[in-house]
C-alpha positions as CSV (number, residue, x, y, z in Angstrom):
1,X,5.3,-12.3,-109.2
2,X,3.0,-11.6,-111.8
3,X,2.2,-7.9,-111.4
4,X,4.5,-5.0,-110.6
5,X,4.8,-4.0,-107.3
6,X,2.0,-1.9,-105.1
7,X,4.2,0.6,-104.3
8,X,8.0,1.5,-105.4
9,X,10.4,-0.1,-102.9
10,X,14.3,0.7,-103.7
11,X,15.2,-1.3,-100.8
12,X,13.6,-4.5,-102.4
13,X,15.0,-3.8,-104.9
14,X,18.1,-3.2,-104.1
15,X,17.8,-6.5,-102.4
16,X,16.7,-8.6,-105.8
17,X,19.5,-7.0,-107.8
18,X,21.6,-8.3,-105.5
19,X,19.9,-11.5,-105.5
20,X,20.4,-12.2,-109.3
21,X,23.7,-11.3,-109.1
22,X,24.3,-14.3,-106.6
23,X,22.4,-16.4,-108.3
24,X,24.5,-15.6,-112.3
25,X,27.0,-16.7,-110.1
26,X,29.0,-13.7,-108.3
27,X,28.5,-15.0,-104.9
28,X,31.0,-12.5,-102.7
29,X,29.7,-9.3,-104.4
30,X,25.9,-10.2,-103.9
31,X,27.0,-10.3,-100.2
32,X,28.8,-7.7,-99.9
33,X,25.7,-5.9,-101.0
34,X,22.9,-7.4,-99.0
35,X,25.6,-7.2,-96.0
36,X,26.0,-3.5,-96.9
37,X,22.3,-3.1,-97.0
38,X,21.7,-5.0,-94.0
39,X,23.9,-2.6,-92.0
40,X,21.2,0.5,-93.4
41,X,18.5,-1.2,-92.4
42,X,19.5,-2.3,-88.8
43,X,18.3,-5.2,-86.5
44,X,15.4,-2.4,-86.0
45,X,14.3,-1.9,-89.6
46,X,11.1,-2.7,-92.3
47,X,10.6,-6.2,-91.1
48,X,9.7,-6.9,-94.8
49,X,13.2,-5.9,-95.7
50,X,15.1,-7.5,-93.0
51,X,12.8,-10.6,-93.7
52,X,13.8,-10.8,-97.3
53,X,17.5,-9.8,-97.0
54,X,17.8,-12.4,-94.7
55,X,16.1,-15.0,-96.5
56,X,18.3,-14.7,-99.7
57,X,21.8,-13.9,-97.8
58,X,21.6,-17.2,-96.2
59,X,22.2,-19.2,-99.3
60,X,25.2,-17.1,-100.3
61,X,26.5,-18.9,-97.2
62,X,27.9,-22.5,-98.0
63,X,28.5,-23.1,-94.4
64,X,25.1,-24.1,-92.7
65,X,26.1,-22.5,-89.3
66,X,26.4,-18.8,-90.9
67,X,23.3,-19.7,-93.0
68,X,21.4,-20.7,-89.9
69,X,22.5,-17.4,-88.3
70,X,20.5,-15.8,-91.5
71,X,17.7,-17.6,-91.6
72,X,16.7,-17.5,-88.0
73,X,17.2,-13.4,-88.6
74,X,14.7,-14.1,-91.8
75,X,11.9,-16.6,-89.5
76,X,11.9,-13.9,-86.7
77,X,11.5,-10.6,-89.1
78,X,8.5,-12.5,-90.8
79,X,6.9,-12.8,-87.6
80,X,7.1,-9.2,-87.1
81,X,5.5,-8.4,-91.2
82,X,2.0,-7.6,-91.4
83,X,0.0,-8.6,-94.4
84,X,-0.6,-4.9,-95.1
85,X,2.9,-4.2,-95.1
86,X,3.4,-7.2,-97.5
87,X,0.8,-5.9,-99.8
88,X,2.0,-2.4,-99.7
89,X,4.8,-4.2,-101.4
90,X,3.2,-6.9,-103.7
91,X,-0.9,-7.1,-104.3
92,X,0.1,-11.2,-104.7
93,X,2.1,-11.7,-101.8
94,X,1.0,-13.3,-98.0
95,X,3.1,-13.4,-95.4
96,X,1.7,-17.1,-94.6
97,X,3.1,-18.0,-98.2
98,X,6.9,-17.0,-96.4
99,X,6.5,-19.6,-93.6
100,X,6.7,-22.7,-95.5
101,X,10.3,-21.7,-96.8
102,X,11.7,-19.9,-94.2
103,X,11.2,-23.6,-91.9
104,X,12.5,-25.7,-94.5
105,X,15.7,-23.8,-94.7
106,X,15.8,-23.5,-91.0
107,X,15.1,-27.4,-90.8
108,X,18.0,-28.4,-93.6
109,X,20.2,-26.0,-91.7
110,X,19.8,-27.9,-88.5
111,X,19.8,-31.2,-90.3
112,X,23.1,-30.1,-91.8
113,X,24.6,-29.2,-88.7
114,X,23.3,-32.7,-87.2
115,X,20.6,-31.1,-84.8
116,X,17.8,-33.9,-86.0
117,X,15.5,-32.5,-83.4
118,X,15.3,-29.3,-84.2
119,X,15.2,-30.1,-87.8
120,X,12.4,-32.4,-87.2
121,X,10.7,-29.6,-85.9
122,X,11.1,-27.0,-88.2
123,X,10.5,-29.6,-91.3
124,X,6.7,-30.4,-89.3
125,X,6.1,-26.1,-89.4
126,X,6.5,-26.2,-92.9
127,X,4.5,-28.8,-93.8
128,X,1.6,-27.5,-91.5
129,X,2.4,-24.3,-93.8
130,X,2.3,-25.7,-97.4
131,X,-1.7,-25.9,-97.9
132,X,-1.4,-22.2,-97.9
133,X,1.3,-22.6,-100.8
134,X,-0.4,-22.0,-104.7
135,X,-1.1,-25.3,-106.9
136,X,1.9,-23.6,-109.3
137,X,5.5,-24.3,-110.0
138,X,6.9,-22.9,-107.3
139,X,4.0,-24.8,-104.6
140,X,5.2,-27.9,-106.1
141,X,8.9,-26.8,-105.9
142,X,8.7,-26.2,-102.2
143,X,6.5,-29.3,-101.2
144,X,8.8,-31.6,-103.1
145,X,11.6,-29.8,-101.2
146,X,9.9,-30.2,-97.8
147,X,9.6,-33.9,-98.7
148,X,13.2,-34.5,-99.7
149,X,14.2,-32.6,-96.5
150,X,12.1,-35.1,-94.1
151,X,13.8,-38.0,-95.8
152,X,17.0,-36.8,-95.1
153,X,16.2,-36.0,-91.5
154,X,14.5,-39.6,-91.2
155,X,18.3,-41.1,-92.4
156,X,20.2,-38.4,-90.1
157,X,22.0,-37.6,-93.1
158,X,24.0,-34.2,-92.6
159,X,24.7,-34.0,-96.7
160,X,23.9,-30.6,-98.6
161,X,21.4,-31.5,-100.9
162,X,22.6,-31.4,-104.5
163,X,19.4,-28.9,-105.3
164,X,20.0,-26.9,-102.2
165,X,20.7,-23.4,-103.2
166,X,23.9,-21.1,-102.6
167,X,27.5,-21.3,-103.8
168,X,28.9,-24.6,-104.9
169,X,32.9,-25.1,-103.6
Protein backbone atom coordinates (compact mmCIF):
# COMPACT_ATOMS: atom_id res chain seq x y z
CA UNK A 1 0.00 0.00 0.00
CA UNK A 2 1.38 3.09 -0.90
CA UNK A 3 -0.99 5.71 0.70
CA UNK A 4 -2.62 5.64 4.08
CA UNK A 5 -5.89 4.50 4.31
CA UNK A 6 -9.32 6.33 3.02
CA UNK A 7 -10.88 6.07 6.09
CA UNK A 8 -9.63 4.90 9.78
CA UNK A 9 -10.43 1.21 10.26
CA UNK A 10 -9.42 -0.26 13.86
CA UNK A 11 -10.67 -3.48 12.79
CA UNK A 12 -7.96 -3.67 9.99
CA UNK A 13 -5.97 -2.84 11.93
CA UNK A 14 -6.34 -4.67 14.57
CA UNK A 15 -6.15 -7.45 11.95
CA UNK A 16 -2.44 -6.24 10.50
CA UNK A 17 -1.02 -6.01 14.01
CA UNK A 18 -1.86 -9.22 14.38
CA UNK A 19 -0.60 -10.15 11.11
CA UNK A 20 2.99 -8.90 11.81
CA UNK A 21 3.12 -10.49 14.91
CA UNK A 22 2.66 -13.99 13.08
CA UNK A 23 4.74 -13.17 10.63
CA UNK A 24 8.09 -11.93 13.46
CA UNK A 25 7.36 -15.23 14.31
CA UNK A 26 4.64 -15.56 17.43
CA UNK A 27 2.39 -17.80 15.61
CA UNK A 28 -0.23 -18.91 18.67
CA UNK A 29 -0.73 -15.26 19.88
CA UNK A 30 -1.41 -13.80 16.29
CA UNK A 31 -4.24 -16.41 16.38
CA UNK A 32 -5.49 -16.04 19.31
CA UNK A 33 -6.00 -12.50 18.23
CA UNK A 34 -7.51 -12.75 14.81
CA UNK A 35 -9.59 -15.79 16.47
CA UNK A 36 -10.64 -13.26 19.21
CA UNK A 37 -11.48 -10.76 16.56
CA UNK A 38 -13.20 -13.16 14.44
CA UNK A 39 -15.62 -13.95 17.21
CA UNK A 40 -16.60 -9.74 17.25
CA UNK A 41 -17.13 -9.72 13.98
CA UNK A 42 -19.32 -12.82 13.37
CA UNK A 43 -20.11 -15.03 10.26
CA UNK A 44 -22.45 -11.88 9.66
CA UNK A 45 -19.86 -9.05 9.77
CA UNK A 46 -17.91 -6.27 7.28
CA UNK A 47 -17.21 -8.70 4.58
CA UNK A 48 -13.90 -6.68 4.12
CA UNK A 49 -13.01 -7.74 7.58
CA UNK A 50 -14.09 -11.24 7.57
CA UNK A 51 -12.37 -11.39 4.01
CA UNK A 52 -9.02 -10.23 5.39
CA UNK A 53 -9.04 -12.00 8.77
CA UNK A 54 -9.62 -15.04 7.03
CA UNK A 55 -7.09 -14.63 4.50
CA UNK A 56 -4.18 -14.12 6.95
CA UNK A 57 -5.44 -16.66 9.78
CA UNK A 58 -5.18 -19.42 7.33
CA UNK A 59 -1.45 -19.45 7.16
CA UNK A 60 -1.06 -19.40 10.93
CA UNK A 61 -2.55 -22.89 10.27
CA UNK A 62 0.28 -25.53 9.34
CA UNK A 63 -2.31 -28.14 8.74
CA UNK A 64 -3.96 -27.57 5.28
CA UNK A 65 -7.37 -28.96 6.38
CA UNK A 66 -7.84 -26.01 9.10
CA UNK A 67 -6.24 -23.66 6.59
CA UNK A 68 -8.73 -24.71 3.90
CA UNK A 69 -11.55 -24.17 6.44
CA UNK A 70 -10.03 -20.30 6.51
CA UNK A 71 -9.60 -19.69 3.27
CA UNK A 72 -12.82 -20.91 1.87
CA UNK A 73 -14.35 -18.38 4.89
CA UNK A 74 -11.84 -15.69 3.06
CA UNK A 75 -13.03 -16.66 -0.99
CA UNK A 76 -16.79 -16.49 0.13
CA UNK A 77 -16.50 -13.00 2.14
CA UNK A 78 -14.63 -11.50 -0.93
CA UNK A 79 -17.49 -12.34 -2.95
CA UNK A 80 -19.70 -10.49 -0.72
CA UNK A 81 -17.07 -6.97 -0.68
CA UNK A 82 -17.90 -4.23 -2.96
CA UNK A 83 -15.32 -2.17 -4.53
CA UNK A 84 -16.75 0.80 -2.62
CA UNK A 85 -16.34 -0.78 0.46
CA UNK A 86 -12.72 -1.71 -0.53
CA UNK A 87 -11.98 1.81 -1.36
CA UNK A 88 -13.63 3.18 1.77
CA UNK A 89 -10.75 1.31 3.13
CA UNK A 90 -7.77 1.76 0.65
CA UNK A 91 -7.92 4.38 -2.53
CA UNK A 92 -5.28 1.47 -4.18
CA UNK A 93 -7.09 -1.47 -3.45
CA UNK A 94 -9.69 -3.74 -5.93
CA UNK A 95 -11.42 -6.42 -4.84
CA UNK A 96 -10.51 -8.31 -8.36
CA UNK A 97 -6.79 -7.86 -7.10
CA UNK A 98 -7.97 -10.40 -3.90
CA UNK A 99 -9.13 -13.24 -6.27
CA UNK A 100 -5.95 -14.25 -7.70
CA UNK A 101 -4.62 -15.13 -4.07
CA UNK A 102 -7.45 -16.20 -2.38
CA UNK A 103 -7.57 -19.35 -5.42
CA UNK A 104 -4.11 -20.06 -5.20
CA UNK A 105 -4.24 -20.78 -1.50
CA UNK A 106 -7.52 -22.50 -1.96
CA UNK A 107 -5.79 -24.60 -4.81
CA UNK A 108 -2.37 -25.49 -2.74
CA UNK A 109 -4.74 -26.31 0.09
CA UNK A 110 -6.60 -28.93 -1.90
CA UNK A 111 -3.34 -30.00 -3.61
CA UNK A 112 -2.02 -30.47 -0.09
CA UNK A 113 -4.82 -32.47 1.02
CA UNK A 114 -4.51 -34.61 -2.38
CA UNK A 115 -7.96 -33.25 -3.87
CA UNK A 116 -6.04 -32.64 -7.55
CA UNK A 117 -9.39 -31.76 -9.00
CA UNK A 118 -10.36 -29.30 -7.01
CA UNK A 119 -6.90 -27.88 -6.92
CA UNK A 120 -6.90 -27.92 -10.62
CA UNK A 121 -9.71 -25.79 -10.44
CA UNK A 122 -8.99 -23.30 -8.21
CA UNK A 123 -5.26 -22.91 -9.68
CA UNK A 124 -7.20 -22.21 -13.43
CA UNK A 125 -9.44 -19.08 -11.27
CA UNK A 126 -6.39 -17.69 -10.41
CA UNK A 127 -4.73 -17.59 -13.41
CA UNK A 128 -7.84 -16.22 -15.21
CA UNK A 129 -7.44 -13.52 -12.26
CA UNK A 130 -3.69 -12.51 -12.55
CA UNK A 131 -3.97 -9.91 -15.67
CA UNK A 132 -5.75 -7.82 -13.19
CA UNK A 133 -2.64 -8.21 -10.85
CA UNK A 134 0.03 -4.85 -11.12
CA UNK A 135 3.35 -5.33 -13.22
CA UNK A 136 5.15 -4.91 -9.44
CA UNK A 137 6.81 -7.08 -6.95
CA UNK A 138 4.07 -8.44 -5.50
CA UNK A 139 2.19 -9.30 -9.34
CA UNK A 140 5.32 -11.14 -10.00
CA UNK A 141 5.35 -12.77 -6.52
CA UNK A 142 1.91 -14.21 -7.01
CA UNK A 143 2.14 -15.29 -10.83
CA UNK A 144 5.37 -17.04 -10.02
CA UNK A 145 3.39 -18.66 -7.13
CA UNK A 146 0.43 -19.61 -9.27
CA UNK A 147 2.97 -21.29 -11.60
CA UNK A 148 4.82 -23.24 -8.98
CA UNK A 149 1.44 -24.33 -7.66
CA UNK A 150 0.20 -25.83 -11.20
CA UNK A 151 3.46 -27.73 -11.37
CA UNK A 152 2.91 -29.32 -8.26
CA UNK A 153 -0.66 -30.18 -9.02
CA UNK A 154 0.54 -31.56 -12.60
CA UNK A 155 3.10 -34.08 -10.39
CA UNK A 156 0.17 -34.77 -7.73
CA UNK A 157 2.65 -33.77 -5.21
CA UNK A 158 0.89 -33.20 -1.76
CA UNK A 159 4.40 -31.38 -0.28
CA UNK A 160 4.04 -27.82 1.43
CA UNK A 161 6.00 -25.73 -0.61
CA UNK A 162 9.21 -24.51 1.10
CA UNK A 163 8.00 -20.70 0.22
CA UNK A 164 4.47 -21.33 1.32
CA UNK A 165 3.69 -19.13 4.21
CA UNK A 166 2.66 -19.90 7.89
CA UNK A 167 4.44 -21.61 10.80
CA UNK A 168 7.35 -23.92 10.07
CA UNK A 169 7.29 -27.24 12.69
Amino acid sequence: MTTAPAVPDPTMEAIGHAVVEGRTGDIAAARRKLLSLWSRIGVTGDPLHRCSLAHYLADLYEDPAQALAWDVRALDAADAVTEQRVQEHHADLHIAGFYPSLHLNLADNYRRLGSFEAAAEHIAAAGAHTPGLPRDAYGDMIRGIVQEVAEAIARRDTAKRPSAPGPTV
